[in-house]
C-alpha positions as CSV (number, residue, x, y, z in Angstrom):
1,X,23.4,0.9,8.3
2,X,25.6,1.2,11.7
3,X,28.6,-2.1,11.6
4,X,29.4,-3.2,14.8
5,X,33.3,-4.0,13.3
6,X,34.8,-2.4,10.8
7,X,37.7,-4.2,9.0
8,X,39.9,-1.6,6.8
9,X,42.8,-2.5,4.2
10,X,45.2,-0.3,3.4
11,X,44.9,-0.4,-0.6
12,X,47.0,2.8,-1.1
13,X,49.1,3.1,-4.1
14,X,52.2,5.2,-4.1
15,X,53.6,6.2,-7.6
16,X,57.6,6.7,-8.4
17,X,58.2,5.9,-4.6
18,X,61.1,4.0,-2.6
19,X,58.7,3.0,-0.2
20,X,56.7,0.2,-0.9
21,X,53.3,0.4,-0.4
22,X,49.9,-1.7,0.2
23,X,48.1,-1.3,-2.6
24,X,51.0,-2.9,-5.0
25,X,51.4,-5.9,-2.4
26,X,47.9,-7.2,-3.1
27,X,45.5,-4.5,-1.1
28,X,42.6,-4.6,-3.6
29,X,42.7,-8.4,-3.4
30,X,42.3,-8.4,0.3
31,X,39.7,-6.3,0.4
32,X,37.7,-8.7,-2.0
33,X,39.0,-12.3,0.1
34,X,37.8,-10.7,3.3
35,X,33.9,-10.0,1.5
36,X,34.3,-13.4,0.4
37,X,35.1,-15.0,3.8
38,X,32.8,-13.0,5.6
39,X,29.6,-14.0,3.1
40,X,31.1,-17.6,3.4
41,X,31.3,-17.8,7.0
42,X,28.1,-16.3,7.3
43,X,29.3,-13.5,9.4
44,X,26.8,-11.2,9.1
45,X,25.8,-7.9,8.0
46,X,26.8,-5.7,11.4
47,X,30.3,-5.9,9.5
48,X,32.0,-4.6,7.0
49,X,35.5,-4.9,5.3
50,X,36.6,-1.3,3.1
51,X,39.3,-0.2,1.4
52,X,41.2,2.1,3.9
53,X,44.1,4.9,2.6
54,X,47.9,5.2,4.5
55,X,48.2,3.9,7.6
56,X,51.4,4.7,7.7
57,X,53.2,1.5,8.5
58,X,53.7,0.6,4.9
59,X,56.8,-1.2,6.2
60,X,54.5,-3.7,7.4
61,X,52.1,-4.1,4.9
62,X,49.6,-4.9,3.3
63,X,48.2,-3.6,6.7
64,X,44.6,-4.4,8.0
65,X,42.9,-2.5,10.5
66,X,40.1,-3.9,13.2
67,X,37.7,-1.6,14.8
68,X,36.3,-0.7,17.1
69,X,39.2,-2.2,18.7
70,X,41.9,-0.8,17.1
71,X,43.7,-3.9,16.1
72,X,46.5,-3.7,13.5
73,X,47.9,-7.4,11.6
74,X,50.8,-6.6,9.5
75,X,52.4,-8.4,6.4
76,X,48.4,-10.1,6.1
77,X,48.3,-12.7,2.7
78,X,45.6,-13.8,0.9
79,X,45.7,-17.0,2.6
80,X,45.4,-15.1,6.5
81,X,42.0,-13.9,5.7
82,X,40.2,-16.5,6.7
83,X,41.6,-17.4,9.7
84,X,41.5,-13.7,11.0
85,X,37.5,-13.9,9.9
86,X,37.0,-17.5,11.7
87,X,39.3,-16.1,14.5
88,X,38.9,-12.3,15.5
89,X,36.0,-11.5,14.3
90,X,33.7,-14.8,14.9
91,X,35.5,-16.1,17.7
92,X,36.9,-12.8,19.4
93,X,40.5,-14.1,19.2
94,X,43.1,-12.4,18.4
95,X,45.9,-13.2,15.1
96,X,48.8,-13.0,17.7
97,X,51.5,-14.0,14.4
98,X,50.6,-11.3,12.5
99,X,50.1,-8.4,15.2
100,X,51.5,-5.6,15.1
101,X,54.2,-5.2,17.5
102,X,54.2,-1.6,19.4
């Protein structure tokens, strides 16, 4: 099947490191409240949330990544899911509070 958005979570674990990583900030738990949400909200099967690897931000994480428009949100809880499902991806509206800032 072809998705029409793609919604990837960093869920990368990094062993014996100083940097802190996704994966140990709640990545795999994302990953599951975004299916949730987007079977709740009846989003749709033309998208699809996945666990992603590094982004390389890990400064900012847990990090979640929009395609196809490249969108990044940054230090994204549990409780942001929803409103970035019922937001971006329903109502084409940008998260502007947990952008990423270039």
């Amino acid at each position: 099947m072809v998705y029409d958005v793609h919604i990837f979570v960093c869920t990368n674990q990094r062993e014996n490191s100083p940097r802190k990583s996704c994966g140990e900030t709640h990545g795999l738990e994302l990953v599951a409240e975004f299916k949730k949400q987007l079977k709740e909200l009846k989003v749709g099967l033309k998208t699809r949330a996945n666990k992603s690897g590094c982004m390389d931000i890990c400064d900012f994480g847990p990090t979640v990544a929009i395609y196809p428009e490249g969108i990044f949100y940054v230090n994204v809880k549990i409780d942001d899911v929803k409103e970035i499902v019922q937001s971006h991806i329903i109502n084409k509206k940008t998260v502007e509070r947990l952008l990423l800032k270039k």
